[in-house]
C-alpha atoms as a printed R data frame, in Angstrom:
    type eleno elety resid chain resno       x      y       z
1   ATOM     1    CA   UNK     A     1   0.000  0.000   0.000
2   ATOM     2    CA   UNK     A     2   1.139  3.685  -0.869
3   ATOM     3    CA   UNK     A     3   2.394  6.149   2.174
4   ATOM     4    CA   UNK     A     4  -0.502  8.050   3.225
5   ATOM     5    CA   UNK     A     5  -0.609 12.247   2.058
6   ATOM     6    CA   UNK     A     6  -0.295 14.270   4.946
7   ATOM     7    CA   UNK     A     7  -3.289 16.695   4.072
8   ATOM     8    CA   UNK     A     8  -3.197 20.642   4.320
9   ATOM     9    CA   UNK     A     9  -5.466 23.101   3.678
10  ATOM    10    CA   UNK     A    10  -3.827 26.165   1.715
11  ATOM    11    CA   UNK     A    11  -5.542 29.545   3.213
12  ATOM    12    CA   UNK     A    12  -6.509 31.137  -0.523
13  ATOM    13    CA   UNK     A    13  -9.512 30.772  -2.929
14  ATOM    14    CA   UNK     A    14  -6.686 32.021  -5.665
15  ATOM    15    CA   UNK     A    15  -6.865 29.157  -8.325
16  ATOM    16    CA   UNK     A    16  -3.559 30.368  -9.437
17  ATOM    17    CA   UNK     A    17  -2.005 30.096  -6.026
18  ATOM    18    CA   UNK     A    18  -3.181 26.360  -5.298
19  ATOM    19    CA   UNK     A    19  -2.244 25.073  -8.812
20  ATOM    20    CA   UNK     A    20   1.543 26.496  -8.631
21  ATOM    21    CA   UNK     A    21   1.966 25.484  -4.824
22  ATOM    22    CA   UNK     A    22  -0.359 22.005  -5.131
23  ATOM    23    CA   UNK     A    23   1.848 20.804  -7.923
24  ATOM    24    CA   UNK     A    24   5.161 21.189  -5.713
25  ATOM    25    CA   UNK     A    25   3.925 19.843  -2.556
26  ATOM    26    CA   UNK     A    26   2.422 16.625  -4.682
27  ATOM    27    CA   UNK     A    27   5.798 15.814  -4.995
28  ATOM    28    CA   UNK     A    28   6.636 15.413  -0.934
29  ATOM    29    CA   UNK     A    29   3.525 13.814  -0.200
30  ATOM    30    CA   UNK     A    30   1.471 16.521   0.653
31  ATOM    31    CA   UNK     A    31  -2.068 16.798  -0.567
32  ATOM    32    CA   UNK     A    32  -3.199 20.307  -0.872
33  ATOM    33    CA   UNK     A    33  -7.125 21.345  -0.827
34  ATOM    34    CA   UNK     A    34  -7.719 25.532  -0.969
35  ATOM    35    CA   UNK     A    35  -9.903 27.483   0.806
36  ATOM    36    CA   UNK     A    36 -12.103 27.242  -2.693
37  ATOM    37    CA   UNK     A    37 -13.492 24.091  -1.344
38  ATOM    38    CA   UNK     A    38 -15.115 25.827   1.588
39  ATOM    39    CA   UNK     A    39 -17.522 27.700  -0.044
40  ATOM    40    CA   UNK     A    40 -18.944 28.855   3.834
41  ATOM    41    CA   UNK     A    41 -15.588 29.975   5.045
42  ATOM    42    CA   UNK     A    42 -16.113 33.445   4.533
43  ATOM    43    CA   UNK     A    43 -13.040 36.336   4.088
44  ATOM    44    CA   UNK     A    44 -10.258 36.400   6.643
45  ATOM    45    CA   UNK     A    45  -9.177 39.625   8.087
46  ATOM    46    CA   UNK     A    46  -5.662 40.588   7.584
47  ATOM    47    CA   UNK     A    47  -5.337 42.955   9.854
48  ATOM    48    CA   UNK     A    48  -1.042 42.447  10.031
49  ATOM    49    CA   UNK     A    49   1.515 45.241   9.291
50  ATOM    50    CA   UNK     A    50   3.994 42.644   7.469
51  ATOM    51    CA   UNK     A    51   3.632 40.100   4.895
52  ATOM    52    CA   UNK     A    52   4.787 37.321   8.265
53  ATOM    53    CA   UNK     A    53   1.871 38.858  10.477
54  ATOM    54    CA   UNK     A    54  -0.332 38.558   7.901
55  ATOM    55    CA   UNK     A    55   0.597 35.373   6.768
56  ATOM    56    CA   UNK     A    56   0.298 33.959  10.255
57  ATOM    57    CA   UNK     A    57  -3.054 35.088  10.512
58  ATOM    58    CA   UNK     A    58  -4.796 33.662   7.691
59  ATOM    59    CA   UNK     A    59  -3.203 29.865   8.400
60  ATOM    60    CA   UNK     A    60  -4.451 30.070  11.810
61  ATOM    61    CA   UNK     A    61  -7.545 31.076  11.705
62  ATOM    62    CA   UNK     A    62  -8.013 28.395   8.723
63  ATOM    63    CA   UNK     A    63  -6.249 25.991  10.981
64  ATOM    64    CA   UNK     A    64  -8.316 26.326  14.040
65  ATOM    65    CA   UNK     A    65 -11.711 26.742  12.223
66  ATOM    66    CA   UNK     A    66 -11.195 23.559   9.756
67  ATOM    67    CA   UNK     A    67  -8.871 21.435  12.401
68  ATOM    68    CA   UNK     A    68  -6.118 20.898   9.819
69  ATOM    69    CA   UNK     A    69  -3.016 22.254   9.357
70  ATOM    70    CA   UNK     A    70  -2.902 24.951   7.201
71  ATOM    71    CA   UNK     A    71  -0.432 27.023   5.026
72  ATOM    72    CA   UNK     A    72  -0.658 30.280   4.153
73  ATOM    73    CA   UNK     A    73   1.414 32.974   2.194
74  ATOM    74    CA   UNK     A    74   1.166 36.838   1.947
75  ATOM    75    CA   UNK     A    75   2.866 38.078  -1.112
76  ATOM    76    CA   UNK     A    76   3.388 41.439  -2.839
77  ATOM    77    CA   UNK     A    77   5.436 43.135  -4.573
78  ATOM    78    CA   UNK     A    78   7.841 46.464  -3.528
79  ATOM    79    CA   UNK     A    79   8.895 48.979  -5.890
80  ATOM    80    CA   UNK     A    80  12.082 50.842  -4.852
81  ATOM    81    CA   UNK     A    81  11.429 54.439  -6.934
82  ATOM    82    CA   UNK     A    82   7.195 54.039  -4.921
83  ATOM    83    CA   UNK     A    83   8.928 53.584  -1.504
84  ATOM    84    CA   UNK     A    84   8.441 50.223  -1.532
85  ATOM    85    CA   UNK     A    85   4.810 50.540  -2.354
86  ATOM    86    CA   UNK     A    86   2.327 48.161  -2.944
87  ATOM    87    CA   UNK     A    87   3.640 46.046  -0.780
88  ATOM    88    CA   UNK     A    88   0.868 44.453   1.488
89  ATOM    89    CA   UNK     A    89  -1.463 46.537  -0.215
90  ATOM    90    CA   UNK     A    90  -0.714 44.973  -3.367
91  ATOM    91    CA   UNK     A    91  -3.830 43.194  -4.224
92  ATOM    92    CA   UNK     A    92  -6.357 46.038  -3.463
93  ATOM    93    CA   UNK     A    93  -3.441 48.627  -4.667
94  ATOM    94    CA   UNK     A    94  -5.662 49.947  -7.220
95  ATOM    95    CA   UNK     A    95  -9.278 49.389  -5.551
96  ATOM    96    CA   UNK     A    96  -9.498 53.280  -5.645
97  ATOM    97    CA   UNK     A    97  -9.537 53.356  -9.136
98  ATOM    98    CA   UNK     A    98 -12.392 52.848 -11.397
99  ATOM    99    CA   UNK     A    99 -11.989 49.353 -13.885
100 ATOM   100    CA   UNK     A   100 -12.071 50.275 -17.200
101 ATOM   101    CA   UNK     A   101 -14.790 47.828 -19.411
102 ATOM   102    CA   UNK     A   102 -13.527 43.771 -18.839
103 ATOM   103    CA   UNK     A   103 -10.817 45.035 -17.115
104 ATOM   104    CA   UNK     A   104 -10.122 42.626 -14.092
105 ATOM   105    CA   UNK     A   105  -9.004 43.200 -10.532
106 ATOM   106    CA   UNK     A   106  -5.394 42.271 -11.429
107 ATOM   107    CA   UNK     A   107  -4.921 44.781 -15.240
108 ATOM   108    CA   UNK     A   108  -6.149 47.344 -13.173
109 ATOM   109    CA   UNK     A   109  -3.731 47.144 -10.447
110 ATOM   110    CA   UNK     A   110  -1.056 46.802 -13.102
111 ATOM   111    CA   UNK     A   111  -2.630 50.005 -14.681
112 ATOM   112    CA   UNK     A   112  -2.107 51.628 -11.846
113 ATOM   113    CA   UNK     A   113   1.779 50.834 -11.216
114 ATOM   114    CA   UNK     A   114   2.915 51.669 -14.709
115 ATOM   115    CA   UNK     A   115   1.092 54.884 -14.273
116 ATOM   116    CA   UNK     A   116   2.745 56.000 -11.083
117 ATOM   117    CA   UNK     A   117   5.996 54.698 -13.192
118 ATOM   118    CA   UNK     A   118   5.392 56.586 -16.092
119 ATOM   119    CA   UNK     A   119   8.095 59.201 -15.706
120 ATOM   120    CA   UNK     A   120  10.766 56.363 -14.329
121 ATOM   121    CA   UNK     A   121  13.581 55.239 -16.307
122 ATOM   122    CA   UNK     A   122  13.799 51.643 -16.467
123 ATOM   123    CA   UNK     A   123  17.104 51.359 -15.316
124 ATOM   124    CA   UNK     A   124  15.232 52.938 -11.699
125 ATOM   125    CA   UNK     A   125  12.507 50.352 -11.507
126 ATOM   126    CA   UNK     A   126  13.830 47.927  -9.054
127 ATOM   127    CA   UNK     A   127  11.512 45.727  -7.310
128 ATOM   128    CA   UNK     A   128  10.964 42.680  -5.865
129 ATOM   129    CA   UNK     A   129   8.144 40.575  -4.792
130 ATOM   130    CA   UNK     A   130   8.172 38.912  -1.622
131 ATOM   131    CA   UNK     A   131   6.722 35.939  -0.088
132 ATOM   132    CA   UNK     A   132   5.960 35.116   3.724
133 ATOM   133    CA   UNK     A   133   5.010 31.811   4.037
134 ATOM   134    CA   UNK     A   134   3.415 30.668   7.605
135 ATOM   135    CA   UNK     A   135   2.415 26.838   8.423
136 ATOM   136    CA   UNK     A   136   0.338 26.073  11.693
137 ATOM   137    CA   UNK     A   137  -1.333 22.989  13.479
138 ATOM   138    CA   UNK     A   138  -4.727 23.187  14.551
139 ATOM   139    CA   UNK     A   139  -4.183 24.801  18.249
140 ATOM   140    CA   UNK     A   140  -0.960 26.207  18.628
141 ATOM   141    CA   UNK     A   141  -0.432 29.899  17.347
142 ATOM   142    CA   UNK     A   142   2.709 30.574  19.586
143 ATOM   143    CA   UNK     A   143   5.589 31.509  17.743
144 ATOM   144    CA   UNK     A   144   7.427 28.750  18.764
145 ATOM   145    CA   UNK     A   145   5.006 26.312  17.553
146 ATOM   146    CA   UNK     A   146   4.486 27.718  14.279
147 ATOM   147    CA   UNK     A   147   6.793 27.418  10.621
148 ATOM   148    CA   UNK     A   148   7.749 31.296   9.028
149 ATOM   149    CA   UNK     A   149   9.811 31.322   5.726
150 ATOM   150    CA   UNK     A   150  10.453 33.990   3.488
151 ATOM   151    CA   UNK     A   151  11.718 34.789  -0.294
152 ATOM   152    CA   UNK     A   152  11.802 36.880  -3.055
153 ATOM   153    CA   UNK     A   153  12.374 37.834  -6.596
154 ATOM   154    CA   UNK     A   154  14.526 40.650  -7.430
155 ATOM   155    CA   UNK     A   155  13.603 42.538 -10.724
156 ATOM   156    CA   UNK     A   156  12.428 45.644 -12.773
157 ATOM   157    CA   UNK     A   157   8.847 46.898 -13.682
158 ATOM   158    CA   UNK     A   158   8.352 46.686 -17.398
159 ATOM   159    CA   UNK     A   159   7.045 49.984 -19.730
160 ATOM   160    CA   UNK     A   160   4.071 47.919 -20.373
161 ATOM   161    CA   UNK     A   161   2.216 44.493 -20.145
162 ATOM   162    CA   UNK     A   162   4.106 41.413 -21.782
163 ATOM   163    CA   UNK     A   163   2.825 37.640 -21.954
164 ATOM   164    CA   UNK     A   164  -0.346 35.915 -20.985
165 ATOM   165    CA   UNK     A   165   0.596 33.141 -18.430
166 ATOM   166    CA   UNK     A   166   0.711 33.980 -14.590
167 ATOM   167    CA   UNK     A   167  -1.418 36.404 -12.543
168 ATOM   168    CA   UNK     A   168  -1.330 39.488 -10.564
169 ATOM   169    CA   UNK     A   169   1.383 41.664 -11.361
170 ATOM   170    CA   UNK     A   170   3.770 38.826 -13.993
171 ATOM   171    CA   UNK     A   171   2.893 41.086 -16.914
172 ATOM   172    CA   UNK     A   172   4.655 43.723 -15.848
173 ATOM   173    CA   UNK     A   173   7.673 42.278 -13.838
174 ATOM   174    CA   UNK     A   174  10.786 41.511 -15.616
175 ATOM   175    CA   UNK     A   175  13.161 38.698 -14.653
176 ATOM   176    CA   UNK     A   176  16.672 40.412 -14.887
177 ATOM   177    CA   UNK     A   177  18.733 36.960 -15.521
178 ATOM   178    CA   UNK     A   178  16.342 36.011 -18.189
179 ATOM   179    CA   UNK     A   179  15.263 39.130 -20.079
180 ATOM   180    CA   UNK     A   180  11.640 38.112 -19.884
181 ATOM   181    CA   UNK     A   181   8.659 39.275 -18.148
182 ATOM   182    CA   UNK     A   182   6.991 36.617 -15.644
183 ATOM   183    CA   UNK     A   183   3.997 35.868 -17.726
184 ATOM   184    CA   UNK     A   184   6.330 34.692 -20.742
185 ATOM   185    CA   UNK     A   185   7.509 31.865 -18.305
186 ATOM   186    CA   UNK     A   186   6.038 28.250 -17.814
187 ATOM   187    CA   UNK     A   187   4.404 27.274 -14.594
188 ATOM   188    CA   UNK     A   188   8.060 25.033 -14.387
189 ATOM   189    CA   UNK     A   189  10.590 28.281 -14.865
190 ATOM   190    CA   UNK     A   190   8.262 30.495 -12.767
191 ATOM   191    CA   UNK     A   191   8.514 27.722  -9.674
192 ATOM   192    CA   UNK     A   192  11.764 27.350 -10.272
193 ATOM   193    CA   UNK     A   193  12.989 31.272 -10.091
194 ATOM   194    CA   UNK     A   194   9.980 32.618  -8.362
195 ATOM   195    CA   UNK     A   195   9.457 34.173  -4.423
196 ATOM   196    CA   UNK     A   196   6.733 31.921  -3.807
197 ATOM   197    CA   UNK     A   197   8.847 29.219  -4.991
198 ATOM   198    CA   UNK     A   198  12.121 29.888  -2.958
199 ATOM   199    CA   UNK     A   199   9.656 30.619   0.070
200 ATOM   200    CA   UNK     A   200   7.770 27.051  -0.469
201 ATOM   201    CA   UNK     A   201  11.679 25.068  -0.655
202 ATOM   202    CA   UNK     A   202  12.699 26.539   2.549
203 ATOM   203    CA   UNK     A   203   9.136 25.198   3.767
204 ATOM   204    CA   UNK     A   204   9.924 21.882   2.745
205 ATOM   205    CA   UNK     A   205  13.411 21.836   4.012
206 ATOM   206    CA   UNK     A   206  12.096 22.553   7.389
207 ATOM   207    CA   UNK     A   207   8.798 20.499   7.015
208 ATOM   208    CA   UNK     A   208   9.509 17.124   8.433
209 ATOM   209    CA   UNK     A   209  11.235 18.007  11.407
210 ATOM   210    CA   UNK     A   210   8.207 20.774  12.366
211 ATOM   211    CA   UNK     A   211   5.723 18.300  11.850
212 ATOM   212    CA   UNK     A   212   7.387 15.703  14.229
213 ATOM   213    CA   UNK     A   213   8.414 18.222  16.566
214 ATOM   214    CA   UNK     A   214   6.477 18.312  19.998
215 ATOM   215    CA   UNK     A   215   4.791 21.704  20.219
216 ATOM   216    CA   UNK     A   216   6.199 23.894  23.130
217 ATOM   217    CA   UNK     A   217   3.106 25.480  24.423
218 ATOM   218    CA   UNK     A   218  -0.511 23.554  24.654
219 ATOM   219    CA   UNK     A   219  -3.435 24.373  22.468
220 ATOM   220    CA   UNK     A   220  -5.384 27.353  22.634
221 ATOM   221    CA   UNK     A   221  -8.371 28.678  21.452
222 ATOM   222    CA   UNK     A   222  -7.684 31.458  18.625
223 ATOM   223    CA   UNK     A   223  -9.297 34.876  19.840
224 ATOM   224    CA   UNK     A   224 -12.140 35.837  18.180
């Protein structure tokens, strides 16, 4: 008989999210179901000041309502020349704006960027997205209990939207080494260079010996 998947819940309803981090957990025995599965869970507040806080938050309230462990990332990206803006604010960056006709959530945040850009050299548009990725057991939210790994991607913010694979802001982000934007890479190459990627390896590399380590303090209920 086959070893039995350890089974996690992943704390987003992004499909893009849970197919890129699904795949690479498949591959150390980890079955991954997302939060799209749980049509009555509702939104979780992220109420954190840092990607970490933030990330903690969302796998531990998923972990204590659903009784499974649960991982959870907060991801962004920082522009050097914007003061490091969106940052955690990335996803709603441009929720101030008004969409354009069948423009989504994601082109107008994008908009957005390359408009406060629009009088930066290229050679000045440094950034870097960032990844802050939190695992926790059903119970124990004290910092000793719980897993917190970090990583990033270092590049520059294109003149305008290139390629049609990825999500969020891979249009407009340029992989210096490669020359390409993010959405002209494969699911494979993105993994491979991405901050969500380097963030999920250190996860792994630390996953065995945090899920058979005794937890230092005992359960406790998460506050409302």
């Amino acid at each position: 008989m086959g070893e039995t998947k350890q089974k996690v819940v992943l704390a987003t309803t992004n499909k893009g999210k849970i197919r890129e981090l699904a795949q690479e957990l498949a591959v150390h025995g980890i079955e991954v179901v997302g939060l799209d599965q749980f049509p009555d869970f509702g939104e979780i507040e992220e109420y954190g000041q840092t990607f970490a806080e933030n990330a903690l938050i969302k796998a531990a309230t998923v972990a204590d309502r659903l009784g499974l462990v649960a991982i959870a990332d907060d991801s962004g990206l920082e522009v050097n020349a914007l003061g490091n803006r969106p940052g955690i604010y990335s996803s709603r960056y441009a929720d101030d704006w008004e969409s354009l006709p069948g423009e989504t959530r994601d082109q107008r945040n994008c908009r957005k960027l390359l408009k406060e850009l629009e009088n930066v050299p290229y050679a000045q548009r440094h950034a870097r997205f960032v990844c802050c990725m939190a695992a926790v057991k059903p119970g124990y939210y004290e910092p000793e209990d719980t897993l917190v790994v970090q990583g990033t991607w270092e590049g520059r913010i294109l003149n305008e939207p290139i390629g049609d694979n990825g999500f969020g802001y891979d249009p407009v982000f340029c992989d210096i080494a490669l020359g390409v934007s993010n959405a002209q890479l494969s699911l494979e190459e993105k993994n491979a260079r991405s901050h969500r990627g380097n963030a999920l390896r250190s996860l792994l590399a630390c996953w065995s010996e945090w899920m058979q380590t005794p937890p230092v303090h005992k359960p406790q209920p998460l506050e409302p």
